[in-house]
N, C-alpha and C positions, 0 to 999 in steps of 0.2 A: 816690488811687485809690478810697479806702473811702467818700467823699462823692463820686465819682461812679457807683460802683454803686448808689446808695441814690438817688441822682437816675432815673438809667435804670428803677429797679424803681417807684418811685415814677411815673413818667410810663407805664411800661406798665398798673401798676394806674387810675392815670385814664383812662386811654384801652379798657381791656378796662370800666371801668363806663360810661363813655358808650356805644359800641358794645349793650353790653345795654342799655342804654335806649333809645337809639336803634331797635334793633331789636323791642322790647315784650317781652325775654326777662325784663327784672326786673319784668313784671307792673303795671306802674304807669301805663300805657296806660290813660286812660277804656275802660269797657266800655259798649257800645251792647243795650240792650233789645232782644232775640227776640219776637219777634212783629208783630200790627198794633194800632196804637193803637186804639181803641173813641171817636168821637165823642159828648162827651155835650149833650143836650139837658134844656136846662127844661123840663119838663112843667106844675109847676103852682108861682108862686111866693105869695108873700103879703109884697110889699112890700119883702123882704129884699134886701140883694145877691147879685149873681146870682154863685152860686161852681163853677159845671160847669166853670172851669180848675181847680178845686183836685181835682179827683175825675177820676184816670187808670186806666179800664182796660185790660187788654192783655190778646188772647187768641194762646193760642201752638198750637195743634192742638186737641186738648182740654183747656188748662188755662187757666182766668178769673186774670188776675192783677189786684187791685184796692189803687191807691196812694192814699192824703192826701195832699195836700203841707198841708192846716192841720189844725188842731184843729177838726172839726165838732161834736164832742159823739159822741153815742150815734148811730149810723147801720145803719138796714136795709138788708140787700143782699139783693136778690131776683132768681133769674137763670128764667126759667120760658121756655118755647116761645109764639114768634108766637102761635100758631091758640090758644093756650092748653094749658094741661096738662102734668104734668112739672116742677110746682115746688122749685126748693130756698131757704130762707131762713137769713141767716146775721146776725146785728145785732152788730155791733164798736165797740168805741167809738175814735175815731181819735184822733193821725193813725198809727194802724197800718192795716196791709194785710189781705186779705181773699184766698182764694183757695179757685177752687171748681174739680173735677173735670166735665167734660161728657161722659158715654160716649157718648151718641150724636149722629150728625149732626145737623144741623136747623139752623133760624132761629132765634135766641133773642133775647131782650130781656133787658139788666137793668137793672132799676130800684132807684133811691138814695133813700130816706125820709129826708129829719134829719130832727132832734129839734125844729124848728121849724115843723115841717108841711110845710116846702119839700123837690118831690119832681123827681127829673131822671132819664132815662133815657137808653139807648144801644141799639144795635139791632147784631147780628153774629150768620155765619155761623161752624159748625164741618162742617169737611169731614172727610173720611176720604181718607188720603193714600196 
């Protein structure tokens, strides 16, 4: 009787850890990035490979989130308005992230310098929701 209580307990605890899993309650569920991605473009190269998959940003209301996925080196991030004006500059050396506040609405552009003279941009809007 004592090795089958211990079976029953035993198959309820697998079965109550699948069930959380199953359901994302044990947290182990990939989590999907908020916001829209940011399209980035070559702007201006100089022979190098062309690395704008390696540079992800993401803007989420008013907040710039800027990923590496390699090691660029020393990299400027510049996020300023279309028409011009309202600059901010932040230079990180990667592959860490980068992350800027936008108070107000408008068109923005930001622009990526490496350390190799190769410069790539992206262009997004922040709205007021």
């Amino acid at each position: 009787m004592n090795k089958f209580k211990k079976t029953v307990l035993m198959l309820c605890l697998i079965l109550s850890g699948a069930l959380c899993y199953a359901s994302g309650v044990a947290g182990t569920e990939n989590k999907k990035v908020d916001g829209i991605t940011i399209d980035v473009k070559e702007k201006a190269g100089y022979g190098g490979l062309d690395k704008s998959n390696t540079i992800t940003p993401i803007i989420n209301g008013h907040v710039l989130t800027v990923l590496f996925s390699e090691n660029l080196g020393q990299v400027s991030v510049e996020v300023s308005l279309v028409g011009g004006g309202e600059t901010q500059v932040e230079s990180t050396p990667t592959p860490n992230g980068v992350i800027f506040y936008i108070p107000n609405a408008g068109s923005y552009v930001v622009t990526f310098t490496l350390s190799n003279g190769d410069v790539y941009y992206g262009e997004f809007e922040v709205t007021d929701y």
